[in-house]
BAFI-3210 file (N, C-alpha, C; in Angstrom, 3 decimals, decimal comma, padded with zeros to 6 digits):
// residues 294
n [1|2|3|4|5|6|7|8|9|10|11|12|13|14|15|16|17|18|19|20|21|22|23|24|25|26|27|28|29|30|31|32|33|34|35|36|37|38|39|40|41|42|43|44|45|46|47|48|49|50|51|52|53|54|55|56|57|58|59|60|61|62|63|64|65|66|67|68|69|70|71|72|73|74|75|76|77|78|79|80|81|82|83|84|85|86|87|88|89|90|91|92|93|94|95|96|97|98|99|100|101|102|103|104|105|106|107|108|109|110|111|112|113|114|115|116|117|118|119|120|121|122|123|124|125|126|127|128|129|130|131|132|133|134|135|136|137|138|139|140|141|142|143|144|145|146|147|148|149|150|151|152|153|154|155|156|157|158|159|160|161|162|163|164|165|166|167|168|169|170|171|172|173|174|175|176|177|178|179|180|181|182|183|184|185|186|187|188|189|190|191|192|193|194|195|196|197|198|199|200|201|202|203|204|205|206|207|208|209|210|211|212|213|214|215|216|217|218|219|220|221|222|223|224|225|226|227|228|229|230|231|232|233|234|235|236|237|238|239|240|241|242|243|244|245|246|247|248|249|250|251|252|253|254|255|256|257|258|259|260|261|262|263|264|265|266|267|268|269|270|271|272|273|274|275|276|277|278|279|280|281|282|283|284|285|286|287|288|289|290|291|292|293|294]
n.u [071,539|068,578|065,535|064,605|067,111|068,751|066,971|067,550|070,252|070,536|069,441|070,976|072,874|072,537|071,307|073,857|075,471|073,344|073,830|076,611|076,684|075,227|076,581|079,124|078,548|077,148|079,675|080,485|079,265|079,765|081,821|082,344|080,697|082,320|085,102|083,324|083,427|086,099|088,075|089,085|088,812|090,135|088,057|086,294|088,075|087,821|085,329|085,059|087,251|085,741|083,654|083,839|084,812|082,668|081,867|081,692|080,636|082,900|085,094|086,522|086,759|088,925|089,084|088,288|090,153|092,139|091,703|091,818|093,803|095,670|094,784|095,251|097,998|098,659|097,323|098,960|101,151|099,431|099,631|098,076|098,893|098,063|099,331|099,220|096,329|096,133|097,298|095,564|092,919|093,432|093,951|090,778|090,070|090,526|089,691|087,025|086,319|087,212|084,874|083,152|082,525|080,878|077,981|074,710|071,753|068,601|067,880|070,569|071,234|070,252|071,213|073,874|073,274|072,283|074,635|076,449|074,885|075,255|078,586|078,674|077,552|079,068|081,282|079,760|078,849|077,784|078,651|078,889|079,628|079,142|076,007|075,408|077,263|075,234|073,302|073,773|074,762|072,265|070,285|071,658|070,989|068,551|066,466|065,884|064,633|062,429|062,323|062,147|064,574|065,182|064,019|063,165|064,728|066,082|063,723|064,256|066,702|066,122|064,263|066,260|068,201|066,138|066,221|069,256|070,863|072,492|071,611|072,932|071,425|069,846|071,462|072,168|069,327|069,200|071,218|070,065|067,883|069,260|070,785|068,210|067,356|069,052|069,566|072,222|074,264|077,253|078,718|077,880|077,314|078,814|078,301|078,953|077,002|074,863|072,220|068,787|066,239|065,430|063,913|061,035|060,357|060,279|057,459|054,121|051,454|048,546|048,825|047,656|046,436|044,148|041,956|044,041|045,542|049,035|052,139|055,679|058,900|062,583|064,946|064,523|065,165|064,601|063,496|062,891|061,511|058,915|058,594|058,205|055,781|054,020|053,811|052,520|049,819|048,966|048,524|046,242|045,907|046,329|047,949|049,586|051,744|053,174|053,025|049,571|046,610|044,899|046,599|047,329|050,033|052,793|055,877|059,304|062,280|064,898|066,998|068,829|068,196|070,469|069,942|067,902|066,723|067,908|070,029|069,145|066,647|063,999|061,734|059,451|058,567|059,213|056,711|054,705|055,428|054,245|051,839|051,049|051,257|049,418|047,017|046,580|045,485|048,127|049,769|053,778|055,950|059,189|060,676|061,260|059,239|057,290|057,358|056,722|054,050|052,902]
n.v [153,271|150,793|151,043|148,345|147,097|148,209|147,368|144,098|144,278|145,300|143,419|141,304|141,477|141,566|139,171|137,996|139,004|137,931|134,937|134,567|135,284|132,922|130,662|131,093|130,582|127,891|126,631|127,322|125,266|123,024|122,579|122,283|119,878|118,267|117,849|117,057|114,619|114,282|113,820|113,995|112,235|111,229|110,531|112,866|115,131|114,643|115,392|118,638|119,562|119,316|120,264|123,278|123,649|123,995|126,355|129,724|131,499|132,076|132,983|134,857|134,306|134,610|132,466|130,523|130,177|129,548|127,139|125,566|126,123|124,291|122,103|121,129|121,266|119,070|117,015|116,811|114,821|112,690|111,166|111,168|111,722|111,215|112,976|115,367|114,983|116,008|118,897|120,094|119,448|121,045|123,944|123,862|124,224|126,370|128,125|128,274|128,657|131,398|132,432|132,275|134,426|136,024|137,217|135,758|135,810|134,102|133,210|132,963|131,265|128,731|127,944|127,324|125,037|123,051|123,337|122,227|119,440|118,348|118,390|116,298|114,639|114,016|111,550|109,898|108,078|107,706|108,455|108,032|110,165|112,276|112,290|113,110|115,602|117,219|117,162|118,742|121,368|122,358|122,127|124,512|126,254|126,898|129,254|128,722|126,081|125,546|126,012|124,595|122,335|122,042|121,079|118,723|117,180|117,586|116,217|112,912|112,913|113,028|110,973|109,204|109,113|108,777|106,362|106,216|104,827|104,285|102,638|101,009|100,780|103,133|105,079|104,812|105,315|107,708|109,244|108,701|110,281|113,250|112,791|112,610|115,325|117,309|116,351|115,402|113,108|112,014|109,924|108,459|109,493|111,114|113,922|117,342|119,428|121,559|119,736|119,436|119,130|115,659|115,142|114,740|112,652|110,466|110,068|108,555|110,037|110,152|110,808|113,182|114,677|116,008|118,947|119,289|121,841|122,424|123,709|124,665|124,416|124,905|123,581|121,268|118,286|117,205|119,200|122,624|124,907|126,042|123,521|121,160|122,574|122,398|119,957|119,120|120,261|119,362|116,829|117,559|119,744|122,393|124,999|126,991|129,864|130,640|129,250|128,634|128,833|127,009|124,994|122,363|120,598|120,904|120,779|119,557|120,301|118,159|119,598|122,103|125,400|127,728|130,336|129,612|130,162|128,769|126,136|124,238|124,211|126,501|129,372|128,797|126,197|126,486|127,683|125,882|124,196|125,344|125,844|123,087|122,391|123,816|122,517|122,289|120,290|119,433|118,199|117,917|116,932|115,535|115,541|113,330|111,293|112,648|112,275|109,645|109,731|111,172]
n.w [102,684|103,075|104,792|105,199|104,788|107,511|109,350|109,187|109,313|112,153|113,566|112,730|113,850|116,854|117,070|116,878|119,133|120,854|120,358|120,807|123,332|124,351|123,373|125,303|127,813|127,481|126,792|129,422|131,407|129,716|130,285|133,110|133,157|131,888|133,564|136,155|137,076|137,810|136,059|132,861|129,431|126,510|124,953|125,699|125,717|122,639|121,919|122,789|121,464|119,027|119,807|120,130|117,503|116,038|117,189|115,960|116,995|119,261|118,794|118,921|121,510|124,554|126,040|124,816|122,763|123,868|124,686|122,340|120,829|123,206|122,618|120,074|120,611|121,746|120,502|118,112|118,041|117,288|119,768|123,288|126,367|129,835|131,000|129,719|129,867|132,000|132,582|130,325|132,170|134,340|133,126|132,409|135,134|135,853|134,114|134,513|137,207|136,793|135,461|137,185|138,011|136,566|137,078|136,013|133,792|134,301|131,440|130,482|132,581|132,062|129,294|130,194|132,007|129,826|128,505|130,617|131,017|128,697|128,841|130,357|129,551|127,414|127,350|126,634|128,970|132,609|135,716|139,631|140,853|138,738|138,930|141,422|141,736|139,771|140,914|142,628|141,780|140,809|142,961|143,600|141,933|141,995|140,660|138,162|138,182|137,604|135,042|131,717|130,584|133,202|135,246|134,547|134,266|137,130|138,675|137,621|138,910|141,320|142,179|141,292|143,629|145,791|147,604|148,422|146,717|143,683|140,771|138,019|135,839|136,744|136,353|133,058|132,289|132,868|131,381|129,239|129,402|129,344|126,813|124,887|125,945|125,181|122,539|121,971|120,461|120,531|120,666|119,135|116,728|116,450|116,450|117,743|117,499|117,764|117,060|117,511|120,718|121,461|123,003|122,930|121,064|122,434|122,835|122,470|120,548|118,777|115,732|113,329|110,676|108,908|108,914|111,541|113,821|112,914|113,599|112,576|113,674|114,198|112,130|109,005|107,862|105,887|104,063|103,116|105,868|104,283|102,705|104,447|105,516|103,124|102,827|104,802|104,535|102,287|103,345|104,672|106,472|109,056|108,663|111,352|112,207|114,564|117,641|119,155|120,803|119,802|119,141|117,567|117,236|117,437|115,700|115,762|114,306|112,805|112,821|115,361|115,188|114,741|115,999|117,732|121,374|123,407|123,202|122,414|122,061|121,345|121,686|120,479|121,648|124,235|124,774|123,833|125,884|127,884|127,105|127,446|130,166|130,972|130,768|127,887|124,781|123,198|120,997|121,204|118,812|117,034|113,779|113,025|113,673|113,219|109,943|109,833|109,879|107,539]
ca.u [070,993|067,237|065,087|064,591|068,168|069,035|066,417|068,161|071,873|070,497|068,938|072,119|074,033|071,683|071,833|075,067|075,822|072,959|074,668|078,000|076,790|074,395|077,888|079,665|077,661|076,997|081,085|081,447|078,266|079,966|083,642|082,106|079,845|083,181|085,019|082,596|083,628|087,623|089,140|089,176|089,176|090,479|086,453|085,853|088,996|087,747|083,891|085,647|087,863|084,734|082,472|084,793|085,521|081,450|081,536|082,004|080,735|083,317|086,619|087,317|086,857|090,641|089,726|087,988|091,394|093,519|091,314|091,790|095,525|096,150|094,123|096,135|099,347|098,208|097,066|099,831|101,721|098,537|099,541|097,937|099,157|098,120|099,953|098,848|095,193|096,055|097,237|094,075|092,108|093,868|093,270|089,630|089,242|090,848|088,461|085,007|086,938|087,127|083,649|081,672|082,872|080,068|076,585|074,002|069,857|067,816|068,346|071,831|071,800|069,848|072,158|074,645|072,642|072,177|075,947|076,566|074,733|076,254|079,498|078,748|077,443|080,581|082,229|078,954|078,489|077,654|078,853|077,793|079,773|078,633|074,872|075,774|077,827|074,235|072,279|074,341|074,491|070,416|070,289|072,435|070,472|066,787|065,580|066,077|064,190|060,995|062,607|062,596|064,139|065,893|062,552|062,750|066,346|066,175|062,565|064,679|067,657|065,286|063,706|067,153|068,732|065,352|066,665|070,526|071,467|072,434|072,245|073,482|070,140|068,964|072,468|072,166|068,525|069,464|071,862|069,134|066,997|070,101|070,832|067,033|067,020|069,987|070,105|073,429|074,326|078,068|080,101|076,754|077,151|079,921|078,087|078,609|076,834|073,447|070,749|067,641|066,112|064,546|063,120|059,487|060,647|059,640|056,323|053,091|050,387|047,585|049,063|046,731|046,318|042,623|041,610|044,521|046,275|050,337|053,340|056,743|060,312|063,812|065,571|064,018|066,037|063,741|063,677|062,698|060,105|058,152|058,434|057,429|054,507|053,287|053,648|051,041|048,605|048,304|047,625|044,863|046,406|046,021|049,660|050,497|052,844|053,284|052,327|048,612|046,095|044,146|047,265|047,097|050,725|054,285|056,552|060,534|063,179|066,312|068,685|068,074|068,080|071,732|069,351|067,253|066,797|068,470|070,988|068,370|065,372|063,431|061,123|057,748|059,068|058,916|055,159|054,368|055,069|053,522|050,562|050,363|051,218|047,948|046,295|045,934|045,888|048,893|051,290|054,640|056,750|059,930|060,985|061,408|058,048|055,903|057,542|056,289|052,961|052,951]
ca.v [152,027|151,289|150,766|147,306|146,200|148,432|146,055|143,538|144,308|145,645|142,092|139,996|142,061|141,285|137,521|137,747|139,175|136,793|133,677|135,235|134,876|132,171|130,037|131,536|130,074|126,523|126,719|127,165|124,304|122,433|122,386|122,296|118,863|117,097|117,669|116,912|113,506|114,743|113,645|114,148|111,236|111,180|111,018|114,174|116,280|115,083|116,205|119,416|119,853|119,147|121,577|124,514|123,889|124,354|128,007|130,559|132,912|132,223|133,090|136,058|134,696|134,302|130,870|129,239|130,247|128,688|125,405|125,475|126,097|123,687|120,750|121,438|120,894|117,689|115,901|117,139|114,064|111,862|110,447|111,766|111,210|111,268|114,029|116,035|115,256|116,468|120,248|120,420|119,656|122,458|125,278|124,043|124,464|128,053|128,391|127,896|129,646|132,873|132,409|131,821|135,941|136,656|136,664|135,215|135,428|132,771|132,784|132,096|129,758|127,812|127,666|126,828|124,059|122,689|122,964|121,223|118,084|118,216|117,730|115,395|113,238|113,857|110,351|108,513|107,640|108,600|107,897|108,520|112,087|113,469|112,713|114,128|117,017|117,532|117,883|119,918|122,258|122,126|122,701|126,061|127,617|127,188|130,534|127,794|125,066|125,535|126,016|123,321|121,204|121,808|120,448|117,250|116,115|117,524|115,292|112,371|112,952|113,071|109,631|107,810|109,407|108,680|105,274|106,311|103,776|104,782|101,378|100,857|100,866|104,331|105,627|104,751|106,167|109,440|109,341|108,530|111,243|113,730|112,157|113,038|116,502|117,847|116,145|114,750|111,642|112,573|108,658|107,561|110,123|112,575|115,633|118,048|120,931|121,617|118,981|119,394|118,344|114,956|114,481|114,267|111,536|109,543|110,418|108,009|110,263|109,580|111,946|113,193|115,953|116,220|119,753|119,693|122,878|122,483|124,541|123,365|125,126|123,882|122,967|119,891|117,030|116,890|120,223|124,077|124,868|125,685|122,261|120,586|123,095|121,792|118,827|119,226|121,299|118,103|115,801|118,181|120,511|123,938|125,543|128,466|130,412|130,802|128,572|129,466|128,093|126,005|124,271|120,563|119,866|120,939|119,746|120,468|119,833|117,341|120,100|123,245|127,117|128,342|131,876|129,975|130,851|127,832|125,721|122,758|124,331|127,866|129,717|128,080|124,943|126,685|128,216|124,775|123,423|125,790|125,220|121,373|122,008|124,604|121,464|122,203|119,095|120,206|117,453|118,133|115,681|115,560|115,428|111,911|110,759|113,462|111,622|108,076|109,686|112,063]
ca.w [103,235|102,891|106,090|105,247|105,170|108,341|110,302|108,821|109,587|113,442|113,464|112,308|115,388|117,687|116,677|116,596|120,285|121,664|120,187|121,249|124,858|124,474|123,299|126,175|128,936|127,096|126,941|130,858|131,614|129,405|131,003|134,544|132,667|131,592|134,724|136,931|137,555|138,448|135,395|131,520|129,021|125,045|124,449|126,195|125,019|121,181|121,878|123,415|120,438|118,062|120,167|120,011|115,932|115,966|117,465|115,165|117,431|119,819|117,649|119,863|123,088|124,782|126,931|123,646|122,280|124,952|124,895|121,133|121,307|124,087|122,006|119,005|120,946|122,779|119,361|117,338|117,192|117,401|121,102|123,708|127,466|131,115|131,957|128,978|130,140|133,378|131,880|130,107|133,167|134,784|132,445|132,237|136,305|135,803|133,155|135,195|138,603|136,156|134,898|137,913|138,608|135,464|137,827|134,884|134,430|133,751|129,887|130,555|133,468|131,422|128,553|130,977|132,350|128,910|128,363|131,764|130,810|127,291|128,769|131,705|128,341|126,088|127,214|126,762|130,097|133,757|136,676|141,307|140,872|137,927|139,155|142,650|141,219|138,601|141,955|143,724|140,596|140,382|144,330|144,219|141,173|142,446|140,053|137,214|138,654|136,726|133,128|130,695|131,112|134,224|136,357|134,062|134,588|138,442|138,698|136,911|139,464|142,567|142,009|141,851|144,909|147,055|148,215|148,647|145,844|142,219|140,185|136,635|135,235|137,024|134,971|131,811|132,703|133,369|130,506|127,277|129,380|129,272|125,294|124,459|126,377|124,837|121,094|121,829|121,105|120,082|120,422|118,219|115,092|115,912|116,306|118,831|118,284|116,063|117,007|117,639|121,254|120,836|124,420|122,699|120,020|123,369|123,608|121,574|120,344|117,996|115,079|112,439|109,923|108,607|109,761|112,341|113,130|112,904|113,345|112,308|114,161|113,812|110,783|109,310|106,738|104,522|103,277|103,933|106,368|103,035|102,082|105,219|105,224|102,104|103,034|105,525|104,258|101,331|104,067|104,858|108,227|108,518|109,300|111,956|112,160|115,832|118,792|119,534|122,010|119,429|117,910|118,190|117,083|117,040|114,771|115,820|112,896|113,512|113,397|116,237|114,800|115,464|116,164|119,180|122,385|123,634|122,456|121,907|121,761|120,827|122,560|120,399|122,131|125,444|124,677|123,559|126,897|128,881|127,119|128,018|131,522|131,522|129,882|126,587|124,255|122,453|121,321|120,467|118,033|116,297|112,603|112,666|114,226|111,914|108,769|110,233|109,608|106,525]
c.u [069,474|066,415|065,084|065,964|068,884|068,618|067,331|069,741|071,710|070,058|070,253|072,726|073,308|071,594|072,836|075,658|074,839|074,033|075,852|077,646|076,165|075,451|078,801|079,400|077,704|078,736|081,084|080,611|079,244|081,241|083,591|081,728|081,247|084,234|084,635|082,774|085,228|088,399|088,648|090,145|089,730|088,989|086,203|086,699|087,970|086,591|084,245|086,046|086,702|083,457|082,834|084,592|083,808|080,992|081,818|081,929|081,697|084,998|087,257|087,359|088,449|090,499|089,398|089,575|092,301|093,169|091,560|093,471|095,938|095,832|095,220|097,758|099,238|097,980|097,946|100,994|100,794|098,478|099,006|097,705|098,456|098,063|099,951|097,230|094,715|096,101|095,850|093,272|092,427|093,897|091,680|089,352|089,595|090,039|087,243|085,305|086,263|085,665|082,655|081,724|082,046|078,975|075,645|072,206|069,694|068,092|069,630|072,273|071,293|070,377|073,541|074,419|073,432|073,866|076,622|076,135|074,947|077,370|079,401|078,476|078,396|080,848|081,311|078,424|078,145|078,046|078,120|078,615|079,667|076,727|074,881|076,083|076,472|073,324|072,673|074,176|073,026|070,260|070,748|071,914|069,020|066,203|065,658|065,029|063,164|060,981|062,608|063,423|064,945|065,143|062,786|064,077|065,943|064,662|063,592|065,572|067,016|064,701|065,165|068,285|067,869|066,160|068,349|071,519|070,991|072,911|072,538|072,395|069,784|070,451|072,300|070,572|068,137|070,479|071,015|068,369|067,785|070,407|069,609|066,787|067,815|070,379|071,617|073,891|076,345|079,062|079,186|077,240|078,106|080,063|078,083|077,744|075,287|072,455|069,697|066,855|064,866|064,147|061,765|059,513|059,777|058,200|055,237|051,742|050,057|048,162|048,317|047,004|044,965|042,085|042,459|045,145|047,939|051,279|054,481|057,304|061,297|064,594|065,021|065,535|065,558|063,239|063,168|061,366|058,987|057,152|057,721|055,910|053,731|052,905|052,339|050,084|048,188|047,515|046,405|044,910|046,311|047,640|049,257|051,556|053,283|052,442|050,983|047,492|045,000|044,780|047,292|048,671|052,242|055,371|057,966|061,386|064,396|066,951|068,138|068,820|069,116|071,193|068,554|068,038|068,185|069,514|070,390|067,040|065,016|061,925|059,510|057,701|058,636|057,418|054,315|054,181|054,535|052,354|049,788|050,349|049,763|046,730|045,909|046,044|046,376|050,071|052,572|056,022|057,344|059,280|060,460|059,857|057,365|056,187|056,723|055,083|052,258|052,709]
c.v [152,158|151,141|149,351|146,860|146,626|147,732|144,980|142,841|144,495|143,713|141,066|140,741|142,039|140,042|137,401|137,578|138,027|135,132|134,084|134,473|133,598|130,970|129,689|130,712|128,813|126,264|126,493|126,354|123,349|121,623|122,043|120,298|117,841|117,159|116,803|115,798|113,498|113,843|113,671|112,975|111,678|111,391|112,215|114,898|115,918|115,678|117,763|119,992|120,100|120,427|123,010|124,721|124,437|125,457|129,255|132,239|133,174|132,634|133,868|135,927|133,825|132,503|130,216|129,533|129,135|127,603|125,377|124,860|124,674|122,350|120,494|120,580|119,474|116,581|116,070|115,990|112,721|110,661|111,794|111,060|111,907|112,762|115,148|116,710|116,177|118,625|120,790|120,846|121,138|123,753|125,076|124,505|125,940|129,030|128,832|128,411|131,281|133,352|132,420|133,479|136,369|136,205|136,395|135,499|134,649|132,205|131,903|130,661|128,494|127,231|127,064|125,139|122,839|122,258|121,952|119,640|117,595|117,569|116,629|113,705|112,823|112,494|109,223|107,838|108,749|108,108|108,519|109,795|112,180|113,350|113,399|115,758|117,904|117,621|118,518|121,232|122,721|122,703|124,313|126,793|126,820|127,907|129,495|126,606|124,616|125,960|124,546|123,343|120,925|121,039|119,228|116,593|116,251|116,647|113,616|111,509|112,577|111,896|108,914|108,175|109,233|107,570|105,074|105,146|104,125|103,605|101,941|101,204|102,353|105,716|105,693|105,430|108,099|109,757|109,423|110,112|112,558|113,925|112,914|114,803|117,571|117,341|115,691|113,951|111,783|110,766|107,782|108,839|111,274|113,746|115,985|118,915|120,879|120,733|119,284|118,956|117,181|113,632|114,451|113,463|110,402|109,248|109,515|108,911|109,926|111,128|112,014|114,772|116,488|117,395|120,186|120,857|122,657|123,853|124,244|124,676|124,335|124,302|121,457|119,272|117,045|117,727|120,997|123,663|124,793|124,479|121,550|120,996|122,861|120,284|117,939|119,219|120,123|117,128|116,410|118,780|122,158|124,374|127,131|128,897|130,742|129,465|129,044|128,345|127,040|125,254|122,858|119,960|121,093|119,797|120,702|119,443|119,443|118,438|121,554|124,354|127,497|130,067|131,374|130,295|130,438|126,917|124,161|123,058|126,084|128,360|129,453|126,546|125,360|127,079|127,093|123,642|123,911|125,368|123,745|121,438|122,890|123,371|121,372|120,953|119,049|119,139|117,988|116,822|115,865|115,419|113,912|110,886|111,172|112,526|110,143|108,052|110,389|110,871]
c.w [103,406|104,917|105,860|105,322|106,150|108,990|109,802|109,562|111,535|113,925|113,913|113,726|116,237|118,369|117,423|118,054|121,015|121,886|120,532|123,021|125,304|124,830|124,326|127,539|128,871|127,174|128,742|131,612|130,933|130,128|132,119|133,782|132,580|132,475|135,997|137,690|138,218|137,379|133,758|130,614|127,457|124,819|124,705|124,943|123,048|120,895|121,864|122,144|118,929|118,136|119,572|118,482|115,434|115,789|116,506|116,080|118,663|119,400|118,116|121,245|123,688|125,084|125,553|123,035|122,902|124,993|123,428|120,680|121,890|122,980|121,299|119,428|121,675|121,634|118,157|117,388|117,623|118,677|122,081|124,906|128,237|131,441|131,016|129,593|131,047|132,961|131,602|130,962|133,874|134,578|132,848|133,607|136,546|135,185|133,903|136,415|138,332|135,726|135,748|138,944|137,937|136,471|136,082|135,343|133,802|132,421|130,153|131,105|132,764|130,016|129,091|131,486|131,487|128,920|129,207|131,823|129,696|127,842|129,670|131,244|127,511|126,013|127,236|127,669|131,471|135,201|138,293|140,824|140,087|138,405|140,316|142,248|140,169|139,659|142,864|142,977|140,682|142,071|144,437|143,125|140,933|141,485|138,895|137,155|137,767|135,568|132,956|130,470|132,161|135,071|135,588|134,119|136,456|139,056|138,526|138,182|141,124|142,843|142,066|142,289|145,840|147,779|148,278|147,377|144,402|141,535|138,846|135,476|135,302|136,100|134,026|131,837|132,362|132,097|129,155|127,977|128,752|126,959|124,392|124,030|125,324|122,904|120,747|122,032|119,924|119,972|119,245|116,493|114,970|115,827|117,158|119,091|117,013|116,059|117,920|119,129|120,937|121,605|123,897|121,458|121,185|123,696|122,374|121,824|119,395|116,729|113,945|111,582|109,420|109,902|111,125|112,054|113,682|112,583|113,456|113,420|113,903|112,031|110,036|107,759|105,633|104,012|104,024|104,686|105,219|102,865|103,059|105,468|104,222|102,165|103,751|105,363|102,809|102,290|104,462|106,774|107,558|109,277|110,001|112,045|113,567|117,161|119,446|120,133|121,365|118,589|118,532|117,946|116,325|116,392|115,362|114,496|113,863|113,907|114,039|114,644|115,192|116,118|117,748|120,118|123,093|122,125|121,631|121,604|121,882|121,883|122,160|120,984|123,545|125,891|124,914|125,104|128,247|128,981|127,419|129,659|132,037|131,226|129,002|125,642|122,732|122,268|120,968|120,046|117,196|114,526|112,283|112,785|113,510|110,528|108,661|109,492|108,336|105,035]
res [x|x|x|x|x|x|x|x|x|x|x|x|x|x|x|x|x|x|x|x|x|x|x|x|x|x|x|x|x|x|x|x|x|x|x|x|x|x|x|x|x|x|x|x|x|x|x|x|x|x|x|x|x|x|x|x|x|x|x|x|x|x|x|x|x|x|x|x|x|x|x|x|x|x|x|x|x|x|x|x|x|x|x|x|x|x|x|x|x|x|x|x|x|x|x|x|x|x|x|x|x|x|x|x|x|x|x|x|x|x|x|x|x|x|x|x|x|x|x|x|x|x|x|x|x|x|x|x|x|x|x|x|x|x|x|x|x|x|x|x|x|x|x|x|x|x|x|x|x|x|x|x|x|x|x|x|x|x|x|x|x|x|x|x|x|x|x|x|x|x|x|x|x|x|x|x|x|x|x|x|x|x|x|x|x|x|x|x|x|x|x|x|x|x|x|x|x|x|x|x|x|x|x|x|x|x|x|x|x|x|x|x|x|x|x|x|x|x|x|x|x|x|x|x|x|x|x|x|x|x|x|x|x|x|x|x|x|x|x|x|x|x|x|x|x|x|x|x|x|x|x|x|x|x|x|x|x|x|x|x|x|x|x|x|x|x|x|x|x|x|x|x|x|x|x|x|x|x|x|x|x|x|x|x|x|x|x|x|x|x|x|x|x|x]
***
């Protein structure tokens, strides 16, 4: 074996065990997320069922088994009752009992998080206990507070609980932010697992290329990084390769990195927003928005 394909192979198992646990975590956020409200709908269980078929790196873990299993037997003659749902529910709270015995650091809780407002979105909606139950959560893991984008949902959440009244409006609200944060818009296109976050799709800057300096991340649609890098560097941008303190513009690709940090976003994403909160004048903007202007 040469040295180059030992880095390589130490690499892929490295990967491999991160995303192993990364999975793991977004799995028991997630289960706590669709829950949360005290009951499990047909929307959920099929997000659930859809998430799971996603994991690859979870193939050995027993509960993804047993939620796998259980599905299986519940949609196996294409009705699915009440008192089926109820079962389900019941493994899942055995599930997240057993799980909350694993203490977690930051990486994790924050994959957790993530997973947590994944599922709390599964059924499309939101209701007063899942935003309650999403600041009680946020209350009891403080060391979190000041990751992205736990501070921008718990900011979000804090504004429409000041005045004791959660209208319809400050829901659906908290739901596109949630939608944005997380890249999942699962009753809109079906996907559970693999997008991109596309909480700065929201954002109007002045986007340019002449002499700017850009750095893509992600996966993009419209072909390899390569390609998008060429793409650039015609309009007249200078490309980095890393997030660096005189870049004027992140570019993230529709579909996330099954290798980041996170389950929605990577750690030149997290650089990226340090540097705006130091004040650098650093935008960062999707796939979809860079094309507008290319």
């Amino acid at each position: 074996m040469t040295e180059e394909t030992s880095i390589t192979t130490n690499l892929n198992k490295y990967n491999f065990k991160r995303n192993k646990e990364k999975a793991a975590y977004a799995l028991k956020g997630i289960l706590s997320g669709i829950v949360a409200d005290k009951k499990l709908t047909e929307l959920e269980l099929t997000f659930l069922d859809f998430w799971l078929s996603s994991q690859d790196n979870l193939q050995k873990d027993g509960d993804a088994f047993d939620l796998q299993d259980m599905i299986a037997d519940i949609c196996s003659d294409n009705i699915i009752t009440h008192n089926e749902l109820q079962e389900l529910h019941l493994l899942i709270d055995d599930i997240i009992e057993y799980r909350k015995k694993n203490d977690a650091g930051i990486e994790s809780k924050v994959n957790e998080f993530l997973g947590l407002i994944t599922g709390i979105i599964a059924d499309d909606k939101i209701d007063e206990k899942e935003v309650y139950f999403l600041s009680s959560w946020i209350e009891n893991n403080p060391d979190i507070y000041s990751e992205w984008p736990v501070y921008s949902i718990a900011e979000t959440i804090k504004i429409i609980l000041e005045d004791g009244i959660i209208t319809n409006e400050e829901k659906k609200h908290l739901s596109n932010c949630i939608k944005d944060v997380t890249g999942i818009r699962f009753n809109e296109n079906g996907i559970a697992y693999g997008m991109a976050t596309d909480f700065f799709n929201t954002q109007k800057v002045n986007i340019f290329h002449e002499n700017a300096n850009y750095c893509f991340t992600g996966k993009f649609l419209v072909g390899t990084r390569k390609t998008v890098e060429a793409m650039a560097v015609k309009a007249g941008a200078n490309i980095k390769g890393d997030v660096v303190n005189d870049l004027d513009f992140l570019v993230i690709g529709t579909l996330a990195s099954k290798d980041w940090r996170f389950s929605s976003h990577g750690r030149k994403i997290e650089r990226a927003i340090k540097l705006q909160k130091k004040g650098k004048n650093l935008s960062i903007i999707t796939e979809n928005s860079w094309l507008k202007h290319i």
